[in-house]
C-alpha positions as CSV (number, residue, x, y, z in Angstrom):
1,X,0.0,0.0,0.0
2,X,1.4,3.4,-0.8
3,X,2.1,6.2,2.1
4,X,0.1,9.1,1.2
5,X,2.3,11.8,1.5
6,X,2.5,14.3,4.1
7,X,2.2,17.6,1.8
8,X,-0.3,17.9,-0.7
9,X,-1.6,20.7,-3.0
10,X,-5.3,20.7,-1.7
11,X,-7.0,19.2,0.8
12,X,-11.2,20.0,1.1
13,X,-12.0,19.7,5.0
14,X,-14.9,18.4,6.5
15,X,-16.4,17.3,2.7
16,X,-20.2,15.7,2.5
17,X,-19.8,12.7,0.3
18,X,-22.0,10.5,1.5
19,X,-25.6,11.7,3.3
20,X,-25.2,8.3,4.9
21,X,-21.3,8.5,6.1
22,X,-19.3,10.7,8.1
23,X,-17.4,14.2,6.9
24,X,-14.5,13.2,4.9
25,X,-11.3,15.4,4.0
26,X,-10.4,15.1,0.3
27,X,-6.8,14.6,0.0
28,X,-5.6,16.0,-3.4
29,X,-2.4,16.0,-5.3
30,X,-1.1,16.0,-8.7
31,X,-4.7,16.8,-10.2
32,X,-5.9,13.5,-8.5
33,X,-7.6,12.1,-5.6
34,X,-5.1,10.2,-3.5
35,X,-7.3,9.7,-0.3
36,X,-10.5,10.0,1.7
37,X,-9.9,10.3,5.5
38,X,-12.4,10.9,8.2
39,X,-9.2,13.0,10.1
40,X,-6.5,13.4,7.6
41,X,-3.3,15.3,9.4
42,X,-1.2,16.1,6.9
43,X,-0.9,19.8,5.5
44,X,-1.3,21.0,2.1
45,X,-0.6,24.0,0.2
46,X,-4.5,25.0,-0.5
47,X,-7.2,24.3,2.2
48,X,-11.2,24.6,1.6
49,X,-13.2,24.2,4.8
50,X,-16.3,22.9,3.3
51,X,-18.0,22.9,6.6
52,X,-20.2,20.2,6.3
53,X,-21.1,21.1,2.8
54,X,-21.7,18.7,0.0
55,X,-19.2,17.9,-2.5
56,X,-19.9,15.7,-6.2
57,X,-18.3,15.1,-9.1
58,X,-18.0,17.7,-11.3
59,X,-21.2,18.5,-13.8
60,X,-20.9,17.6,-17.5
61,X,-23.1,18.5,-20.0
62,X,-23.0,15.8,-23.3
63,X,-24.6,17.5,-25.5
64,X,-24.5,21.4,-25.9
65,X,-24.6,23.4,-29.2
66,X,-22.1,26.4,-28.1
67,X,-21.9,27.8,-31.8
68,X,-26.1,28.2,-32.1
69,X,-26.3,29.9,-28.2
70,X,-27.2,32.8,-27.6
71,X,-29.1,33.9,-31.2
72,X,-32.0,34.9,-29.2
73,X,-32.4,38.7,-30.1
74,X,-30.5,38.2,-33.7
75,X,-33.8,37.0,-35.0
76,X,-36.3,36.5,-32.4
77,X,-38.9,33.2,-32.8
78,X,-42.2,34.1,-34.2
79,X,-43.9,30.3,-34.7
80,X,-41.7,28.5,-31.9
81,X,-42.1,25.4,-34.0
82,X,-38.9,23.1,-35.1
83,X,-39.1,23.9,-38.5
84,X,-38.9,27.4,-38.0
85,X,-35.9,27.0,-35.6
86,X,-34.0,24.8,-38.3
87,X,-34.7,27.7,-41.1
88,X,-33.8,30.3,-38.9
89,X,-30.5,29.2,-38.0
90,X,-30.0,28.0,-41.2
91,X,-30.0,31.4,-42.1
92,X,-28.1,32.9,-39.0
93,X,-25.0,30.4,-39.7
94,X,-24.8,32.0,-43.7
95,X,-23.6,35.0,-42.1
96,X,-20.0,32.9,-41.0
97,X,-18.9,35.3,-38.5
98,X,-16.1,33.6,-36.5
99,X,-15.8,36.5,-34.0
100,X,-19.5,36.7,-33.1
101,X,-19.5,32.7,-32.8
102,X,-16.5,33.0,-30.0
103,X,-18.0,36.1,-27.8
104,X,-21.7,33.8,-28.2
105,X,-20.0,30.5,-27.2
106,X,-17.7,32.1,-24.4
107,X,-20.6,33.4,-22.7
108,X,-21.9,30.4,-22.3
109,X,-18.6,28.7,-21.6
110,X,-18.5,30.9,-18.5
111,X,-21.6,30.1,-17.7
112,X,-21.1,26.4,-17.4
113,X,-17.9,26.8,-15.6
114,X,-19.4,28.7,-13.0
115,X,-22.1,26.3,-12.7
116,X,-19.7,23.6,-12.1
117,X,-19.4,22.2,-15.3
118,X,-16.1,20.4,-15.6
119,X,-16.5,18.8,-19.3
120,X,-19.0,19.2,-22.0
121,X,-19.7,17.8,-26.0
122,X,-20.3,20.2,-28.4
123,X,-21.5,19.7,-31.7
124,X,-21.0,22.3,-33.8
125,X,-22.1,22.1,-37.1
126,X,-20.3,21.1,-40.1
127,X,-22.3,21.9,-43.6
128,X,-21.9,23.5,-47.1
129,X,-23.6,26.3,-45.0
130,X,-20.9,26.8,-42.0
131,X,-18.8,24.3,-43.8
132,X,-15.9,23.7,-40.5
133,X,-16.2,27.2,-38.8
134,X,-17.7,25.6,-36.3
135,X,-15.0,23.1,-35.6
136,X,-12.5,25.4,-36.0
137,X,-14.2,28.0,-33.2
138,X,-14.6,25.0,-30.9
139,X,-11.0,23.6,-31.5
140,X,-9.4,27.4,-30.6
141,X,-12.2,27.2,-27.6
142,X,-11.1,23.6,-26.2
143,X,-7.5,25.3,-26.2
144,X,-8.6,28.6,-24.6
145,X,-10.7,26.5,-21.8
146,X,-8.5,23.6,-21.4
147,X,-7.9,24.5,-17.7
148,X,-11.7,25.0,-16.9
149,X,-13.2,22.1,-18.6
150,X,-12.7,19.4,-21.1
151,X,-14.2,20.4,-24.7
152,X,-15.3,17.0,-27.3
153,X,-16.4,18.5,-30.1
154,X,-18.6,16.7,-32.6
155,X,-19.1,17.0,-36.1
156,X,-22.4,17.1,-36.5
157,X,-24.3,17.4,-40.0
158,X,-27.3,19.2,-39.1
159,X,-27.9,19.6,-42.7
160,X,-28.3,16.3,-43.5
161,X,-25.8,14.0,-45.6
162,X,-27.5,12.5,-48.3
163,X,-29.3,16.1,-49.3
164,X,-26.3,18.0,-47.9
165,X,-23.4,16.8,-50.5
166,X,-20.3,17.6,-49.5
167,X,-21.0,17.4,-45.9
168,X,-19.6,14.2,-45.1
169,X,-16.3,15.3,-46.8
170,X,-16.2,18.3,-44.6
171,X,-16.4,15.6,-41.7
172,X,-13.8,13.5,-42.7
173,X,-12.0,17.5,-42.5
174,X,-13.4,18.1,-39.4
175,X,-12.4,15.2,-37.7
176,X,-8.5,15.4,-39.3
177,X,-8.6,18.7,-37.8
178,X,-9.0,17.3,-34.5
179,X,-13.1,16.8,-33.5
180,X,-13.5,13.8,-31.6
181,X,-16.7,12.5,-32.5
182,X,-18.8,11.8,-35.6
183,X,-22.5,13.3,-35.7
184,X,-25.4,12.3,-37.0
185,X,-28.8,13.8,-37.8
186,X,-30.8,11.3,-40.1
187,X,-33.8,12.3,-39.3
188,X,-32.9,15.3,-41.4
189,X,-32.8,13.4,-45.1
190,X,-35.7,12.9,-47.2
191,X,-36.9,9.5,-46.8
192,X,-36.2,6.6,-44.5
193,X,-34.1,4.9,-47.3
194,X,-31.8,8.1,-46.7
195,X,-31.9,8.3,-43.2
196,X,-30.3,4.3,-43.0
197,X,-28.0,5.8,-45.8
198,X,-27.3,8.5,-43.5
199,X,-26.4,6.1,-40.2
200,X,-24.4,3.6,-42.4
201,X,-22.5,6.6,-43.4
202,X,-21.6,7.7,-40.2
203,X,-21.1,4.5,-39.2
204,X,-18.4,3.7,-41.6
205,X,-17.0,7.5,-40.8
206,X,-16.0,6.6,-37.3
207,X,-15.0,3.0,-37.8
208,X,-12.4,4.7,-40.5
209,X,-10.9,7.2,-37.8
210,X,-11.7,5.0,-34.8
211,X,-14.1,7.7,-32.4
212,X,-17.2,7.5,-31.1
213,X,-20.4,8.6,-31.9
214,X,-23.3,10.8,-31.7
215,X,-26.7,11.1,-33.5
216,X,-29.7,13.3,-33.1
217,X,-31.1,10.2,-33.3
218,X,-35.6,11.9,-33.8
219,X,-37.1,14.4,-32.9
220,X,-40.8,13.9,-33.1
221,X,-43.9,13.4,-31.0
222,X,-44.8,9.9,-32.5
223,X,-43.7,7.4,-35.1
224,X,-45.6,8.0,-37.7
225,X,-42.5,9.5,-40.0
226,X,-40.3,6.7,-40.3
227,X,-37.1,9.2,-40.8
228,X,-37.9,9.9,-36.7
229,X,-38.1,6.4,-36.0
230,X,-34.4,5.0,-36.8
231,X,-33.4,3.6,-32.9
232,X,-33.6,0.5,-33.6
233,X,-31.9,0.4,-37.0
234,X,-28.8,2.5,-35.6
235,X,-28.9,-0.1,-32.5
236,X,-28.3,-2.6,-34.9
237,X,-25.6,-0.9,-36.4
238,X,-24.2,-0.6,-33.1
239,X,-23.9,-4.6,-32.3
240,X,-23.2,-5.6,-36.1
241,X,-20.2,-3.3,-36.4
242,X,-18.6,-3.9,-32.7
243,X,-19.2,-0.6,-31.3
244,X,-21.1,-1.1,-28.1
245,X,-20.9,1.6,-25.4
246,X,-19.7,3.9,-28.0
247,X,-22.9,5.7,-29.4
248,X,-24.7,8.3,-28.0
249,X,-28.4,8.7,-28.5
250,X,-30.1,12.7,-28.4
251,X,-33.4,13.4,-27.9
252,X,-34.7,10.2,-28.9
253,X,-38.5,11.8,-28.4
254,X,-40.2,9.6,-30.8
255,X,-40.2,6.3,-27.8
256,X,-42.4,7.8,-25.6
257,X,-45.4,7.6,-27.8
258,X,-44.8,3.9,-28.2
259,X,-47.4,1.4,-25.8
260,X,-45.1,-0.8,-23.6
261,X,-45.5,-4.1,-25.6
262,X,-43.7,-2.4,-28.7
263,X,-41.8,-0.4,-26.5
264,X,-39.8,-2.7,-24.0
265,X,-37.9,-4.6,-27.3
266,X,-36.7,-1.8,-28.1
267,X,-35.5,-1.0,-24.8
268,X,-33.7,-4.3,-24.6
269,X,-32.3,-3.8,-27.8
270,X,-30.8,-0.6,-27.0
271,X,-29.4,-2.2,-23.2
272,X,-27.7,-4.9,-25.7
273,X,-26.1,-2.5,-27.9
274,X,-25.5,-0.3,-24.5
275,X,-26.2,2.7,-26.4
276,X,-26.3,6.1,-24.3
277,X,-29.7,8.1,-24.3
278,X,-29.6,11.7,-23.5
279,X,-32.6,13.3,-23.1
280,X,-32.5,17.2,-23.5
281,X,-35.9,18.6,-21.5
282,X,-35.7,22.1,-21.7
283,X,-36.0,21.4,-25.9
284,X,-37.8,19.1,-26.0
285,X,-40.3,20.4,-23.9
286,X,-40.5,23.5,-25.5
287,X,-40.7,22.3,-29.3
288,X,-42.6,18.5,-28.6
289,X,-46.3,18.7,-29.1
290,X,-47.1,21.5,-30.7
291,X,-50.0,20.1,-32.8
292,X,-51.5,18.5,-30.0
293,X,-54.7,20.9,-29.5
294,X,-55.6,19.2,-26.1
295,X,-53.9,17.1,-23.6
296,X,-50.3,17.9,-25.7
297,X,-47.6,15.2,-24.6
298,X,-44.5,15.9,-22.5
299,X,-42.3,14.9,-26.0
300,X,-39.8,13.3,-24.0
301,X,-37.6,10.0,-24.0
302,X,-39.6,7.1,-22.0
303,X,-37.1,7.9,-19.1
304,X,-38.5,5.1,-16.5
305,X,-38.8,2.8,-18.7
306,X,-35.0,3.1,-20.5
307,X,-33.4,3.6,-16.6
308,X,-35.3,0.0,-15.6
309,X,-34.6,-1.3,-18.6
310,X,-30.9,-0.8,-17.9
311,X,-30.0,2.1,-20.6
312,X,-27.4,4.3,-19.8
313,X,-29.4,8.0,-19.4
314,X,-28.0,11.3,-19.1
315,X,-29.4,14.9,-20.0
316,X,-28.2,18.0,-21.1
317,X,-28.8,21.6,-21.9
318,X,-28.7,20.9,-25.9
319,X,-29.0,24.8,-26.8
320,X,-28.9,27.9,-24.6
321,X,-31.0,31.1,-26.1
322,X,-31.7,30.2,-29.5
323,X,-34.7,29.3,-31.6
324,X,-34.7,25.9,-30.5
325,X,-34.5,26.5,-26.9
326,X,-35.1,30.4,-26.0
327,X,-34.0,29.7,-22.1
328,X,-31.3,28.4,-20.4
329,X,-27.8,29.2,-18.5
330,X,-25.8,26.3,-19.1
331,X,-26.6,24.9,-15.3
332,X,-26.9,21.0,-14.6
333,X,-28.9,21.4,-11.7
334,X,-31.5,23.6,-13.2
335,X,-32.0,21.1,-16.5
336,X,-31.9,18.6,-13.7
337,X,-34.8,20.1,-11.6
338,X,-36.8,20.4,-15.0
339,X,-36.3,17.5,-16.1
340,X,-37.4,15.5,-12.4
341,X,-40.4,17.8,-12.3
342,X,-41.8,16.4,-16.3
343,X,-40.8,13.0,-15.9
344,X,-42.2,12.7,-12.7
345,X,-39.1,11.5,-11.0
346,X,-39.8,13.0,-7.5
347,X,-39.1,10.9,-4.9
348,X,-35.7,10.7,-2.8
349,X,-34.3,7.8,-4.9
350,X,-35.4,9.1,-8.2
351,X,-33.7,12.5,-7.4
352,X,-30.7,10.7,-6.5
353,X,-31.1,9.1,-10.3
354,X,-31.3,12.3,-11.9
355,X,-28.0,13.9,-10.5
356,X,-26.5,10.7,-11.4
357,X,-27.4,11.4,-14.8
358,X,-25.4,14.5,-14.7
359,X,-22.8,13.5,-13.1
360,X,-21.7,9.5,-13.1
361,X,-24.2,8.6,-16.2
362,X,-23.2,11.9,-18.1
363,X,-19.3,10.5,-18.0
364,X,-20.2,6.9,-19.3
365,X,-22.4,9.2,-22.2
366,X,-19.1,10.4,-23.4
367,X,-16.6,8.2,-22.7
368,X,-15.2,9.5,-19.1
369,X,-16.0,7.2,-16.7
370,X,-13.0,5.7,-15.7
371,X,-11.3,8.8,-14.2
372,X,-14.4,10.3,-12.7
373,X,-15.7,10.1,-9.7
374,X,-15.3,11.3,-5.8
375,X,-12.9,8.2,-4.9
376,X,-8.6,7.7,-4.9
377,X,-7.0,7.6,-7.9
378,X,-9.9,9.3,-9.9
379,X,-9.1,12.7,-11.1
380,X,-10.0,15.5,-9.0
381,X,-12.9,17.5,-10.9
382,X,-15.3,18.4,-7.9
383,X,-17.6,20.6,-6.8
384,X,-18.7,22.2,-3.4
385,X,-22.5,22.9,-3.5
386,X,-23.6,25.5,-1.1
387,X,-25.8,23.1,0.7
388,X,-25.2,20.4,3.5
389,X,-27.0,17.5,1.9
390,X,-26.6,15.7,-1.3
391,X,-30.2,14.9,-1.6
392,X,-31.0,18.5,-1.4
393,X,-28.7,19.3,-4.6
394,X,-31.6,19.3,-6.7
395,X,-34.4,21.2,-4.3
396,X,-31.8,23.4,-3.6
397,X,-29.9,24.0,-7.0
398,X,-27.5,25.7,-4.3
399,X,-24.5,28.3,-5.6
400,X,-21.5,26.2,-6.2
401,X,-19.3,27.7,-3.5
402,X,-15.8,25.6,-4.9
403,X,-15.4,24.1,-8.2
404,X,-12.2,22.1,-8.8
405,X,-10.8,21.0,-12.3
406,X,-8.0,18.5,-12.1
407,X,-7.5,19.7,-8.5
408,X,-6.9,23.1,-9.1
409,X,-9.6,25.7,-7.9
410,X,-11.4,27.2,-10.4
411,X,-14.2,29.1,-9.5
412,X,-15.0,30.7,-5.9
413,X,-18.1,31.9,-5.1
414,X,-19.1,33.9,-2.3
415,X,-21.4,36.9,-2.9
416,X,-19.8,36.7,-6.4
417,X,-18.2,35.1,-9.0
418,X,-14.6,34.3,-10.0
419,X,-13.7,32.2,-12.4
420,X,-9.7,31.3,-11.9
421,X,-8.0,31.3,-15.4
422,X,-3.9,29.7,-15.6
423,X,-3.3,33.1,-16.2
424,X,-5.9,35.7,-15.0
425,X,-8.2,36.2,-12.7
426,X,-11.7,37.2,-14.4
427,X,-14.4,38.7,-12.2
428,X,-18.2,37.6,-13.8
């Protein structure tokens, strides 16, 4: 067994970890967790006293569109409706201006990291309309941030592929230039014999560079379009092709208009293929249903049934102030709170489900789960919530008084904000 040492660079005092377990000091060095003592004596160049309150694992949001936020006064929604947010920013992106892009995606950047966001997936958009500005933004972002949070970027074909040529060129680009992850939006083609086209080709994409993936998988109230209806195909995909645990599912609407009988094969299907759902509330709230004229649906993913089922499920902000989603400050615990209050998920052990899926689930969505986590040897990406109970993170949505990124102090909050560059010190 190693000796811990007796210096370290930060040690949080007095840390909630466990509602169940005593106060625990966090013994930190080297950007990891190297113990958790009831009564640790050693010393350490940085001390917190978290006085009881509650510390978890740093937030992650898996799937945020940073180059669409923040639109919402360049052109205002009139309809609210889907296809008016897909022609709007269709337009919006024509304009190509890489300046406004990084002051829009910054904001929200600070955002997150004030909110304790430690790592995030973009998806930017890659098309003959933006063609791989957006990459490129994100790639000088994942730099700029890189000791705040962890930036994957995606590139994801919003356009479509089959109807959009070029674009999967522009991908193979994107990801040479250093994306991570391959989108996918096949809902967004013509037909359904597109929209397989579509996942096959994306398929095939990753396999070629060896990354994961990441589809907009539908975006509808029912299944009546088959184009909105492709889960089970792209599961499928996923076993035939050897790439288990490394697709991530958005929005996925469509399942929750399906009766159980139809529904739970699909469910095991996508358990088999362990596929990654993450449902995205404050969109799909806002844009599902809107031609029900009584008794509209919620237009989310069937999250009870997927979570017994044993599908990995995380959420996420998807956009922040745009025509898709005309709310939101990039804050885990606020989707969270929406998203237990819609899906009904209410009681203590349901609330303790939904900050797991921003928190533990949201790592295994993109690929972080082995060095993540409050426990030795994981890295240190934590947060100190203003609040002396894990259970109340949620009721609370307390101000995150510490937030640490590979166990250096990032942001400190007291009647303020300060977000802790390498560099700089930048009041917010």
């Amino acid at each position: 067994m190693n000796r811990l040492p007796d210096h370290v660079d930060l040690v949080i005092r007095h840390a909630r970890i466990d509602d169940d377990a005593p106060l625990t000091d966090i013994v930190i060095d080297a950007g990891r967790i190297v113990a958790l003592e009831t009564d640790w004596h050693g010393t350490a160049r940085e001390e917190i006293d978290a006085a009881g309150r509650a510390v978890v694992p740093g937030f992650i949001e898996p799937h945020i569109h940073l180059d669409k936020a923040m639109w919402h006064r360049a052109r205002p929604s009139v309809a609210g409706t889907l296809e008016e947010a897909i022609r709007v920013t269709a337009d919006l992106k024509s304009r190509r201006d890489r300046t406004d892009m990084l002051v829009r995606a910054r904001r929200v950047l600070d955002m997150a990291v004030r909110n304790g966001t430690v790592a995030l997936r973009a998806h930017p958009d890659v098309d003959p309309i933006q063609q791989l500005l957006g990459v490129e933004t994100m790639l000088e972002l994942r730099d700029e941030y890189r000791d705040l949070l962890d930036l994957q970027i995606v590139a994801f074909p919003q356009e479509g592929l089959i109807k959009a040529p070029g674009t999967l060129q522009l991908m193979e680009e994107g990801l040479r230039l250093g994306a991570d992850v391959a989108g996918g939006c096949p809902y967004n083609e013509l037909n359904r014999e597109d929209t397989e086209r579509h996942i096959d080709a994306v398929f095939d994409l990753a396999q070629r560079f060896d990354v994961d993936i990441d589809m907009h998988a539908d975006f509808a109230d029912d299944t009546a379009d088959a184009r909105f209806f492709a889960t089970a195909y792209i599961a499928r995909r996923t076993i035939e092709t050897g790439y288990q645990g490394r697709v991530s599912l958005g929005h996925v609407t469509s399942l929750g208009s399906l009766p159980p009988e139809q529904l739970a094969p699909l469910v095991d299907l996508l358990a088999e293929a362990h596929i990654h759902v993450v449902t995205l509330p404050a969109t799909d709230l806002y844009l599902g249903a809107r031609h029900d004229a009584s008794n509209p649906r919620r237009g989310l993913t069937p999250l009870r049934a997927l979570i017994d089922g044993g599908v990995n499920v995380a959420y996420s902000s998807n956009n922040v102030r745009n025509a898709f989603t005309p709310f939101g400050n990039a804050d885990v615990l606020t989707i969270g709170n929406l998203l237990a209050h819609a899906a009904q998920f209410g009681t203590p052990s349901q609330q303790a489900q939904i900050l797991a899926m921003g928190t533990v689930n949201a790592a295994r969505a993109i690929g972080l789960a082995s060095d993540y986590g409050v426990a030795p040897g994981r890295i240190a990406d934590l947060v100190v919530l203003d609040t002396h109970w894990i259970a109340d993170a949620l009721l609370d949505i307390p101000p995150r008084t510490w937030v640490i990124k590979r166990g250096r102090i990032t942001v400190t909050t007291h009647h303020c904000c300060e977000i802790h560059r390498a560099h700089s010190t930048e009041e917010v």
